[in-house]
DSSP file (Angstrom, degrees, kcal/mol; ACC not computed):
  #  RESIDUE AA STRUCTURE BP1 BP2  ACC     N-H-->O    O-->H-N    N-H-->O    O-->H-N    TCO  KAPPA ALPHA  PHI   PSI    X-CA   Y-CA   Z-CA
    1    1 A X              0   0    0      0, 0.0     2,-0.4     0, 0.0    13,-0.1   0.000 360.0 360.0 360.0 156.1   93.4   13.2  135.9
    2    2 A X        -     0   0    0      8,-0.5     3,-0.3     3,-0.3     8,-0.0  -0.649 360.0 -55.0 -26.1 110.5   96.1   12.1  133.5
    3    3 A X  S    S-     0   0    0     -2,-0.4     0, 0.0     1,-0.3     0, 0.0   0.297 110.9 -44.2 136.4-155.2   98.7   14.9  133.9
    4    4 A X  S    S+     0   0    0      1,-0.1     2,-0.8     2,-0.0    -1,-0.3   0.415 112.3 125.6 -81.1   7.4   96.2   17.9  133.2
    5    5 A X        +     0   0    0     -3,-0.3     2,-2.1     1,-0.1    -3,-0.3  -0.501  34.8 178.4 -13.2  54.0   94.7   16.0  130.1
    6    6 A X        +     0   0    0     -2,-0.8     2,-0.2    -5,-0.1    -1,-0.1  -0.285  35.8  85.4-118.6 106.2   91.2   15.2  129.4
    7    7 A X  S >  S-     0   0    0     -2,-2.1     3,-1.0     1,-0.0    -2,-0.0  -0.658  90.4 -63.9-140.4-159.7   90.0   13.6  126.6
    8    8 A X  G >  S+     0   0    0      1,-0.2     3,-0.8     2,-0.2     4,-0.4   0.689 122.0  64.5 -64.1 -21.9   89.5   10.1  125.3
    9    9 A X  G 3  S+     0   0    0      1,-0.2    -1,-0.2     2,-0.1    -3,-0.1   0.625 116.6  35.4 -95.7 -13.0   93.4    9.0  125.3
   10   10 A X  G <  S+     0   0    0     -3,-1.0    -8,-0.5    -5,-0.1    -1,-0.2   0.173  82.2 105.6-130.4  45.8   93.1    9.5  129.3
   11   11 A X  S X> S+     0   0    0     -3,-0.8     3,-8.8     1,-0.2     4,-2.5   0.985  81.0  48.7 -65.5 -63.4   89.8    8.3  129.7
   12   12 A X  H 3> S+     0   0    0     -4,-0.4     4,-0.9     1,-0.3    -1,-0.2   0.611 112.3  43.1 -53.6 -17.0   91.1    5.0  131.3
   13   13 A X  H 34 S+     0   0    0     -3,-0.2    -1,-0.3     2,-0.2    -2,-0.1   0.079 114.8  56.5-120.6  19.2   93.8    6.4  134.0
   14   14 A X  H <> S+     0   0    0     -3,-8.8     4,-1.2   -13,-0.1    -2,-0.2   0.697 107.8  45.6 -97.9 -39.8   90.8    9.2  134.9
   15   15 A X  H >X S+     0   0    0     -4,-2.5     3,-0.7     1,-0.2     4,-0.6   0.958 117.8  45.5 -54.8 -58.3   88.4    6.5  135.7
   16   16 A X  H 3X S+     0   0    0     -4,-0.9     4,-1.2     2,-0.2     3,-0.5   0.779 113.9  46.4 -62.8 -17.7   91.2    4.6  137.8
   17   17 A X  H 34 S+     0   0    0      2,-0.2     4,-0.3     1,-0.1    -1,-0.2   0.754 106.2  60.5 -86.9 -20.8   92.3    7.5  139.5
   18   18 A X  H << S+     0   0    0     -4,-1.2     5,-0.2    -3,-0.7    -2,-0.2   0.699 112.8  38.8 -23.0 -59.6   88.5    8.1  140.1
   19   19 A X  H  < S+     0   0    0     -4,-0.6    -2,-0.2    -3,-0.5    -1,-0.1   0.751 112.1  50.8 -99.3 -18.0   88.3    4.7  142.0
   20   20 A X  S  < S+     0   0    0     -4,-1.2    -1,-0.2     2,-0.0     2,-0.2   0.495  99.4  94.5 -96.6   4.1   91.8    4.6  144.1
   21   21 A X        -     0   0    0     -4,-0.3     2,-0.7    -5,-0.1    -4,-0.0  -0.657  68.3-141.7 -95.7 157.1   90.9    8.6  145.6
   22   22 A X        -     0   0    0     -2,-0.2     2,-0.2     0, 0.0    -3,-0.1  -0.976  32.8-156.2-109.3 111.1   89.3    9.6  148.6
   23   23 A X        -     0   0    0     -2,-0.7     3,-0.2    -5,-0.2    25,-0.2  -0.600  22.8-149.1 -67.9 138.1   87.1   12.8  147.4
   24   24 A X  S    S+     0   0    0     23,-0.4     2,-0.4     1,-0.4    24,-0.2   0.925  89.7   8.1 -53.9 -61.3   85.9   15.5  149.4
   25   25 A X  E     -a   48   0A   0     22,-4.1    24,-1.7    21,-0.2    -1,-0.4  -0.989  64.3-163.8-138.4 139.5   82.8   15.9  147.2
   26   26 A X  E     -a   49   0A   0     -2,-0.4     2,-0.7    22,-0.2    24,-0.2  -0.955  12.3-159.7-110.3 146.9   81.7   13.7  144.5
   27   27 A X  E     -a   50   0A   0     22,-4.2    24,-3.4    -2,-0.4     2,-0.8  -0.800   4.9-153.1-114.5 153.5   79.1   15.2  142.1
   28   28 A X  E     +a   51   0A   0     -2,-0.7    24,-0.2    22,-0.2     6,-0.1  -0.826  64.1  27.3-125.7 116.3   77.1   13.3  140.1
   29   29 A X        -     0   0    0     22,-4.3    23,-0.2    -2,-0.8    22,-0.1   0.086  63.3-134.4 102.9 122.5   75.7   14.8  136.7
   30   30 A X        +     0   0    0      4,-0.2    27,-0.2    20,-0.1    22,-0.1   0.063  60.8 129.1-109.9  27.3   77.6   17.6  134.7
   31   31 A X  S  > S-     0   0    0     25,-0.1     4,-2.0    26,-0.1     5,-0.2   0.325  88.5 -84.7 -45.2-167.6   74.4   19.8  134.0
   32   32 A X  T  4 S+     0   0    0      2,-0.2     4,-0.2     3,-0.1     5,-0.2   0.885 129.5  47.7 -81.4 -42.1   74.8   23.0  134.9
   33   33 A X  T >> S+     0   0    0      2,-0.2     4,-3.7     3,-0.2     3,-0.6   0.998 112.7  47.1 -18.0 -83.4   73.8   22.2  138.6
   34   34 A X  H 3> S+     0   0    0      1,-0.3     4,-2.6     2,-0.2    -4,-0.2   0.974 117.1  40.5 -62.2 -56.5   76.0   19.5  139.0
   35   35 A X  H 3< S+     0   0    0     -4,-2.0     4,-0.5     1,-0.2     5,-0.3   0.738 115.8  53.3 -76.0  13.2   79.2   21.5  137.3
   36   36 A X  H X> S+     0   0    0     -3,-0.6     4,-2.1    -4,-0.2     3,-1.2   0.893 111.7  47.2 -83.7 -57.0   78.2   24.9  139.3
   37   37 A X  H 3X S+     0   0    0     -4,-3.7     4,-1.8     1,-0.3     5,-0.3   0.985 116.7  44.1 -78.0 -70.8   78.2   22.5  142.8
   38   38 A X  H 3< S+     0   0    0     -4,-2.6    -1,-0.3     2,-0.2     4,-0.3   0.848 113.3  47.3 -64.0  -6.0   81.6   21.0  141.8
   39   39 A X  H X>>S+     0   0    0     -3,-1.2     3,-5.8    -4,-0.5     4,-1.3   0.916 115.1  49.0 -69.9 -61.3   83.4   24.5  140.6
   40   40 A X  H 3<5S+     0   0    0     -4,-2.1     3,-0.5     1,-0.4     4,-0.3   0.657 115.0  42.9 -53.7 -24.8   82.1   26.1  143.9
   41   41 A X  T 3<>S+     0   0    0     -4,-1.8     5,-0.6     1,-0.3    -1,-0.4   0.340 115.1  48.6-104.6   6.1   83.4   23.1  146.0
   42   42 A X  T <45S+     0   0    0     -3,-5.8    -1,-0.3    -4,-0.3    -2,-0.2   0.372 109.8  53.7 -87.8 -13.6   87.0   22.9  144.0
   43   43 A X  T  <5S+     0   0    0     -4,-1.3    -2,-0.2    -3,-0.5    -3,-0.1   0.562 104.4  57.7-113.7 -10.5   87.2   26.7  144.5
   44   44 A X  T   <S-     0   0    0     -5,-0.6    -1,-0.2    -4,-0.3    -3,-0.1   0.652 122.7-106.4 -89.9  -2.1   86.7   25.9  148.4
   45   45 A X  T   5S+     0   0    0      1,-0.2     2,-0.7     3,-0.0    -3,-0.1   0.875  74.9 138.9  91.5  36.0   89.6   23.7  148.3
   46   46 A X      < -     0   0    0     -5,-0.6    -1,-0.2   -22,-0.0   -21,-0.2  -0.887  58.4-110.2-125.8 119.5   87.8   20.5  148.5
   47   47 A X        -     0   0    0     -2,-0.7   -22,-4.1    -3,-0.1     2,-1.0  -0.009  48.1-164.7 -68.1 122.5   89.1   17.6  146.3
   48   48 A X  E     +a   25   0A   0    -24,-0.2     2,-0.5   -25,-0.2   -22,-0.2  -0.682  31.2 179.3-120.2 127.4   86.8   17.1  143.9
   49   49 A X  E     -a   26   0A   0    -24,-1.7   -22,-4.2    -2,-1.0     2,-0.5  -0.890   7.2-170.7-129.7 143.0   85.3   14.7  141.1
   50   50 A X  E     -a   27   0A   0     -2,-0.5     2,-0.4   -24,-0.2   -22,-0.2  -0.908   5.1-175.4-128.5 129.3   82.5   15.2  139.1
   51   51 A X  E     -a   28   0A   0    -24,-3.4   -22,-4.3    -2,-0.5     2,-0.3  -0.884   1.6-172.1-126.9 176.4   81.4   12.3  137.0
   52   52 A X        -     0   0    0     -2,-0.4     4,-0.1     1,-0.3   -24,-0.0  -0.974  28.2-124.6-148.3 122.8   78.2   12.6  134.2
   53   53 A X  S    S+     0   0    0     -2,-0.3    -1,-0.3     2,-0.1     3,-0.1   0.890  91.5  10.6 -23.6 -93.0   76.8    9.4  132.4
   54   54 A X  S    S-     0   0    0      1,-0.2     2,-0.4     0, 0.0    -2,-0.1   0.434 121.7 -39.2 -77.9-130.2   77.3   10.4  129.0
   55   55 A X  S >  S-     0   0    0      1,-0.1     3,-3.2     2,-0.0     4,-0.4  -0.641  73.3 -87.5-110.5 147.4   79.2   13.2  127.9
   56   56 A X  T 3  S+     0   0    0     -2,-0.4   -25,-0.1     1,-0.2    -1,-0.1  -0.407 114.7   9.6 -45.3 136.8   79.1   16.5  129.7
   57   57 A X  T 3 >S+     0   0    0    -27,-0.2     5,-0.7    -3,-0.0    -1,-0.2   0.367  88.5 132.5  64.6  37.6   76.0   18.8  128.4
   58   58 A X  T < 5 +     0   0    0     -3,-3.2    -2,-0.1     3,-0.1     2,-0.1   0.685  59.2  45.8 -81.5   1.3   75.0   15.9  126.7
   59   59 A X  T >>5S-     0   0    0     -4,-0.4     4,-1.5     3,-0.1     3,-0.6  -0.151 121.5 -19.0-103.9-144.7   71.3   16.3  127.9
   60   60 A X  G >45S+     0   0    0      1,-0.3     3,-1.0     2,-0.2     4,-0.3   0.679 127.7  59.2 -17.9 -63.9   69.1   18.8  128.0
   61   61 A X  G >4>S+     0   0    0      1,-0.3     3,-2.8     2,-0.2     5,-1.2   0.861 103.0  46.8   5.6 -86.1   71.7   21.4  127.8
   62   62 A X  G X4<S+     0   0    0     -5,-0.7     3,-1.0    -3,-0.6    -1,-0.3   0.738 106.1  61.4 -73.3 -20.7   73.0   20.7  125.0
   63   63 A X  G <<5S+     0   0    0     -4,-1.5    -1,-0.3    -3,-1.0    -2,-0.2   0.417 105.7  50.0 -63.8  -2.8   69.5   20.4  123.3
   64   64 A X  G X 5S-     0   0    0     -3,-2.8     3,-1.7    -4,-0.3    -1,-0.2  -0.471 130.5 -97.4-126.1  30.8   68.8   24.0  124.2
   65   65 A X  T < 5S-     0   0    0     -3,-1.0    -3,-0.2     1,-0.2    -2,-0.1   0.872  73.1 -55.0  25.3  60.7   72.1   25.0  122.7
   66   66 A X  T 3 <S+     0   0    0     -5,-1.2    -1,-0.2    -9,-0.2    -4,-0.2   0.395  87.2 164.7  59.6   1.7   74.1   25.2  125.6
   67   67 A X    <   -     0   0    0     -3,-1.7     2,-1.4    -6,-0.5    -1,-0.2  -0.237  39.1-133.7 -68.6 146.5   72.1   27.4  127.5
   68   68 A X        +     0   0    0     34,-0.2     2,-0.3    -2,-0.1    -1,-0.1  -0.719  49.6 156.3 -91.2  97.1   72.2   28.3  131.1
   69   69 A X        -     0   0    0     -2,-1.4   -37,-0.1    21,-0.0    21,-0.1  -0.903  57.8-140.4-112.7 143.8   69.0   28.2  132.0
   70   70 A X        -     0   0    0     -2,-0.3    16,-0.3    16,-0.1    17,-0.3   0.554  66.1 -93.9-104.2   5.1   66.5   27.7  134.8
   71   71 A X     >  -     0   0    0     15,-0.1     4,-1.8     3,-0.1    12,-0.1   0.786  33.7-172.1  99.1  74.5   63.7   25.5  132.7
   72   72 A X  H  > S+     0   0    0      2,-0.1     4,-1.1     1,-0.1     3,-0.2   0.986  93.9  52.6 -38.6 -63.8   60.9   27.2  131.0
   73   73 A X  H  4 S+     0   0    0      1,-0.2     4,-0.5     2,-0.2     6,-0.2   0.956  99.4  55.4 -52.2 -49.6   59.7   23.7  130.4
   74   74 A X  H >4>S+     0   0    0      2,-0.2     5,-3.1     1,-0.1     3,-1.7   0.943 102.4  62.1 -65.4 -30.9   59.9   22.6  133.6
   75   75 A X  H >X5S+     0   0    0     -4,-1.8     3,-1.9     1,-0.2     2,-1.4   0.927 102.5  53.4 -37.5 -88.7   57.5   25.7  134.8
   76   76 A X  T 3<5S+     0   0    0     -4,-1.1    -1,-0.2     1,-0.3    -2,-0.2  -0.025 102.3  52.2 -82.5  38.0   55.1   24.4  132.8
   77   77 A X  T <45S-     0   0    0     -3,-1.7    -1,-0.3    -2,-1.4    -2,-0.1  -0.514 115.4-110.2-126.6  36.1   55.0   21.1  134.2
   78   78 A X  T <45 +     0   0    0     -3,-1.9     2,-0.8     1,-0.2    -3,-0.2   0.668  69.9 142.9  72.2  16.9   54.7   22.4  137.3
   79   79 A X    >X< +     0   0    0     -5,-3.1     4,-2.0    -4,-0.6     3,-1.4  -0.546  20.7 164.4-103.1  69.3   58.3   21.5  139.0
   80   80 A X  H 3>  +     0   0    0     -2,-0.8     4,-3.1     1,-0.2    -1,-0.2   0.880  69.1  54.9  -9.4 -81.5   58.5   24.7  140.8
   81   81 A X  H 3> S+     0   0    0      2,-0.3     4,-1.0     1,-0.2    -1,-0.2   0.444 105.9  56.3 -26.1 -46.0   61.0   23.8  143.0
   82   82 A X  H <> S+     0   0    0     -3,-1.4     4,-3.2     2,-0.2    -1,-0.2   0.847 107.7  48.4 -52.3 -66.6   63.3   22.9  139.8
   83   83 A X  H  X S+     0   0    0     -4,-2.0     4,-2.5     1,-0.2    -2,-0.3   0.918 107.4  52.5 -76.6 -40.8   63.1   26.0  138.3
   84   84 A X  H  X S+     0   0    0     -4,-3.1     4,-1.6     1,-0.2    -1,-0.2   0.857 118.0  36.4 -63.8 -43.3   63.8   27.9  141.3
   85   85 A X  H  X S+     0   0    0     -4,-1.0     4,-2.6     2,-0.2     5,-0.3   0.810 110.1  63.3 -36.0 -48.6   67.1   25.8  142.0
   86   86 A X  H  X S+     0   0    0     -4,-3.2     4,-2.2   -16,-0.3    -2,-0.2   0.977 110.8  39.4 -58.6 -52.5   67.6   25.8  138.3
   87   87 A X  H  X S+     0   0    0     -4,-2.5     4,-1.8   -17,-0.3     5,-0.2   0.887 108.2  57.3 -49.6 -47.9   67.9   30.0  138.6
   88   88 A X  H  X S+     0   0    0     -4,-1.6     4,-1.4    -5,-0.3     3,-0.3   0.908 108.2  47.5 -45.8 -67.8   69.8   30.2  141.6
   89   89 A X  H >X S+     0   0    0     -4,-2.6     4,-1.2     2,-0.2     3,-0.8   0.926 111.0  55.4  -4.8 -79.2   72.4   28.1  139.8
   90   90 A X  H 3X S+     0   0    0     -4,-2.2     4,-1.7    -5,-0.3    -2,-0.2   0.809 112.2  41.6 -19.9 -78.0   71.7   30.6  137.1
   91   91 A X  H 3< S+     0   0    0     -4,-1.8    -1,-0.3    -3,-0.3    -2,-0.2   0.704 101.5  60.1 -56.2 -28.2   72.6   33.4  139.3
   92   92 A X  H XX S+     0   0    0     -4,-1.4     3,-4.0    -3,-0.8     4,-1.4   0.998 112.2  49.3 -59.4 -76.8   75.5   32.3  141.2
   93   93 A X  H 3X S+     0   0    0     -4,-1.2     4,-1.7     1,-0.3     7,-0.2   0.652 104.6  52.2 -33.6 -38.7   77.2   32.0  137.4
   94   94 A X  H 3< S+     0   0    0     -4,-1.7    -1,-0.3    -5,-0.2    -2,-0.2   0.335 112.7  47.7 -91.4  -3.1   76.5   35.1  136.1
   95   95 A X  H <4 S+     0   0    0     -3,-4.0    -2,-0.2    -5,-0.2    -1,-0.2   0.732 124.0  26.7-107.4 -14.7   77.9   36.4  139.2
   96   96 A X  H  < S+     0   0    0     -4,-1.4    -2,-0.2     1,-0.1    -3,-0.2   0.282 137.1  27.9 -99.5  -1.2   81.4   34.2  139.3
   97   97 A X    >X  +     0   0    0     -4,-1.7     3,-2.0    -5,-0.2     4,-0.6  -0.076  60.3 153.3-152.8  61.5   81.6   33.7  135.8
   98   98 A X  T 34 S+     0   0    0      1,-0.3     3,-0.3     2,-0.2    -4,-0.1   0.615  70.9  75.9 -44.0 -28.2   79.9   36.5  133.9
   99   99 A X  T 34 S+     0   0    0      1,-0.2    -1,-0.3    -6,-0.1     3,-0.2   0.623 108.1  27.2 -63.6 -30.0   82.5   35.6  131.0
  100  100 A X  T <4 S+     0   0    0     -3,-2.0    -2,-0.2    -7,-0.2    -1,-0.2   0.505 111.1  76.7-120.3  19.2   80.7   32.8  130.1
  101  101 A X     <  +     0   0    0     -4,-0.6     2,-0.3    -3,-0.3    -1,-0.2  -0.627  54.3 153.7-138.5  63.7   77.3   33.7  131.2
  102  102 A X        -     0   0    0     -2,-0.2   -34,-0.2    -3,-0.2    -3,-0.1  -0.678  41.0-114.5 -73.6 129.8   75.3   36.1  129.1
  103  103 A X        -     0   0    0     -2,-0.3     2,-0.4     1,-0.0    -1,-0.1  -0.210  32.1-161.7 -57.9 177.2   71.8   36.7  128.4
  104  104 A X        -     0   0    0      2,-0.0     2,-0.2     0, 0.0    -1,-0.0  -0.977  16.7-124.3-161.1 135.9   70.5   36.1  125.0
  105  105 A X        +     0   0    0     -2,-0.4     2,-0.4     2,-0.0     0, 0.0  -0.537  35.4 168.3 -64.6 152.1   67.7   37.1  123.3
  106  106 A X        -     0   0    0     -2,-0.2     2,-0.4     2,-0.0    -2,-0.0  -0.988  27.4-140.1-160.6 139.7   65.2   34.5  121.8
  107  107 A X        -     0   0    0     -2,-0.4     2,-0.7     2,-0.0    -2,-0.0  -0.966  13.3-150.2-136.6 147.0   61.7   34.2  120.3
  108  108 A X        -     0   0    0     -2,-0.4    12,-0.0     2,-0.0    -2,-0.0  -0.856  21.5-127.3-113.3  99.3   59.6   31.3  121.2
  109  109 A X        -     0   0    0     -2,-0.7    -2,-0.0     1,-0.1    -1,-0.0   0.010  28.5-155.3 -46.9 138.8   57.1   30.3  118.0
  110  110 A X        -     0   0    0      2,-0.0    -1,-0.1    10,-0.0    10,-0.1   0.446  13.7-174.3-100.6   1.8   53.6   30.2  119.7
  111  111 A X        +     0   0    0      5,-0.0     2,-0.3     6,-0.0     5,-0.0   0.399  33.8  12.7 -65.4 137.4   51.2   28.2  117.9
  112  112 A X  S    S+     0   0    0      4,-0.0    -2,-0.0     3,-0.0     5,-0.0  -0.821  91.8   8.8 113.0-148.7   46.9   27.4  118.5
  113  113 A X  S  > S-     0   0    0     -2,-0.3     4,-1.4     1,-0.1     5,-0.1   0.186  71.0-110.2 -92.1 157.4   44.1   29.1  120.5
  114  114 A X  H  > S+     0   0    0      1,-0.2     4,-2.4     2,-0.2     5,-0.1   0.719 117.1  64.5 -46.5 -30.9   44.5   32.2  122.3
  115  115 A X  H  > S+     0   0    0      2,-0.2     4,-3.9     1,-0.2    -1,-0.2   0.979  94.4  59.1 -57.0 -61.7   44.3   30.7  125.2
  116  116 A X  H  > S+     0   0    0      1,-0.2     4,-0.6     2,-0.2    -2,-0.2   0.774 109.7  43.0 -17.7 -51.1   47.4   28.9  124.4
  117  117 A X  H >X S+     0   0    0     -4,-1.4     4,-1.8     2,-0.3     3,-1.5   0.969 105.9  58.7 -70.4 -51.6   49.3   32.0  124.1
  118  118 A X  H 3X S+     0   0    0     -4,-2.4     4,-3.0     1,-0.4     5,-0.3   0.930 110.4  50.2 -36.3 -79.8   47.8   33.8  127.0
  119  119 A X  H 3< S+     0   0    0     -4,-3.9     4,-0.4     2,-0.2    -1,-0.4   0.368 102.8  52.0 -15.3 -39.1   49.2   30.9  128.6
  120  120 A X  H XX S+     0   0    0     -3,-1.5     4,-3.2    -4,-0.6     3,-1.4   0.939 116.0  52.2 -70.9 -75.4   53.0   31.1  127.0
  121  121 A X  H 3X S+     0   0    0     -4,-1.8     4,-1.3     1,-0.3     5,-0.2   0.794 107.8  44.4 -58.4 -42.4   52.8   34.9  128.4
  122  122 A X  H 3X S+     0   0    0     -4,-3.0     4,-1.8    -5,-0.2    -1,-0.3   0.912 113.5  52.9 -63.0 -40.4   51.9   34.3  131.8
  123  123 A X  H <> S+     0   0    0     -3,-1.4     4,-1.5    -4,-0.4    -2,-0.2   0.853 110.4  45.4 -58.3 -41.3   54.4   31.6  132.1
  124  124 A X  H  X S+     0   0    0     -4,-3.2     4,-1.9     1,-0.2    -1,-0.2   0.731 106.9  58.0-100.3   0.0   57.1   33.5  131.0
  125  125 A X  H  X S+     0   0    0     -4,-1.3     4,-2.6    -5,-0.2    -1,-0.2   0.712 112.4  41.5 -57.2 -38.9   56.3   36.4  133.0
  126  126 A X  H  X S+     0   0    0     -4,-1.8     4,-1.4    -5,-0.2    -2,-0.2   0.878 114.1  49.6 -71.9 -24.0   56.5   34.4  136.1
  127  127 A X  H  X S+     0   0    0     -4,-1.5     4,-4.7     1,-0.2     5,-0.3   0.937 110.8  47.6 -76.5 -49.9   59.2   32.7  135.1
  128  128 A X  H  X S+     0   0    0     -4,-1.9     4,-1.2     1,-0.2    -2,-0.2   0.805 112.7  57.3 -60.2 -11.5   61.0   36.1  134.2
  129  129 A X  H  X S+     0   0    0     -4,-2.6     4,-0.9     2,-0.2    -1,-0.2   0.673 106.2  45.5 -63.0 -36.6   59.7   37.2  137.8
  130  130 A X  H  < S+     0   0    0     -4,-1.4     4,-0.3    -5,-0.2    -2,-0.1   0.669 110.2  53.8-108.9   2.2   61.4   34.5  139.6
  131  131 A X  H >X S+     0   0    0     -4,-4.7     4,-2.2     2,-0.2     3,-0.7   0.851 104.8  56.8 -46.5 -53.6   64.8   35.0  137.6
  132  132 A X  H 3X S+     0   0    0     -4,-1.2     4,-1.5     1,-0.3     5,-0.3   0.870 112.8  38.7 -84.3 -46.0   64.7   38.4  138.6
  133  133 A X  H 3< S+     0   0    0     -4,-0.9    -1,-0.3     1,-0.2    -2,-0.2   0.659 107.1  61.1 -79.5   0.1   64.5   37.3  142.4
  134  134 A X  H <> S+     0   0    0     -3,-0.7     4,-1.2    -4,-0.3    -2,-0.2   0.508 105.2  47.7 -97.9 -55.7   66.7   34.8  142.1
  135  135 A X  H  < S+     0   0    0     -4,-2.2    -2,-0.2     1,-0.2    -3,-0.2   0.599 112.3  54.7 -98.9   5.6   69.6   37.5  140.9
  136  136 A X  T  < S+     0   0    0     -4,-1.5    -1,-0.2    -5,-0.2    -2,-0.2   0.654 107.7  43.0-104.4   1.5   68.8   39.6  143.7
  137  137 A X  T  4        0   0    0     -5,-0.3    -2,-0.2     1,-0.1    -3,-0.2   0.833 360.0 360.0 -85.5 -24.6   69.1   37.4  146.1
  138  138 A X     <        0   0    0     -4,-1.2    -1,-0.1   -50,-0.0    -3,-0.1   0.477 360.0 360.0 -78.5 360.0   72.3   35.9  144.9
């Protein structure tokens, strides 16, 4: 970067410095993933550049009001696999940066059949099930 500067007035000599470096690790995406995988590999001493399409937590993220999350949603479209990465992430923060990584309470509006609901509540038991193994493994 520009001196330790980053904003818009050193966009242009972050991108060139960007192209003329040989990086250890580049990450690609500044989710929560993507900046968890570059802190831990800058804090291993590994030159690192993390670049994000649009603006850092300008997706999902930032549509969920910045939470660090491991994807309700994506449970219940079935990305297993997602959510289980998505926690692990989770956990990893909340054990190296606990300052910025609180739980939060929440209520999730339910609407339609009983089924429906049943459904919400099974989901978010599992989900809270595989949180919960997620921060004891980590």
């Amino acid at each position: 970067m520009a001196g330790d500067e980053f904003s818009i007035a050193t966009r242009r000599d972050n991108l060139d410095r960007l192209g003329r470096t040989t990086w250890d690790v580049l990450v690609i995406g500044g989710g929560v993933t993507g900046v968890g995988a570059a802190r831990d590999a800058a804090l291993r001493g590994w030159k690192t550049a993390l670049v994000e399409r649009e603006d850092f937590a300008s997706g999902t993220s930032s549509r969920t009001g910045r939470m660090v999350h491991g994807g309700l949603r994506y449970l219940a479209e079935g990305h297993l696999r997602l959510v289980a990465e998505g926690l692990a992430e989770r956990a990893v923060l909340r054990r190296v940066a606990p300052h910025l990584v609180a739980p939060q309470q929440f209520m999730i509006p339910i609407y339609g059949s009983p089924l429906r609901i049943a459904k919400m509540g099974v989901g978010v038991a599992l989900y809270q099930g595989l949180a919960l193994v997620k921060e004891v493994l980590m």
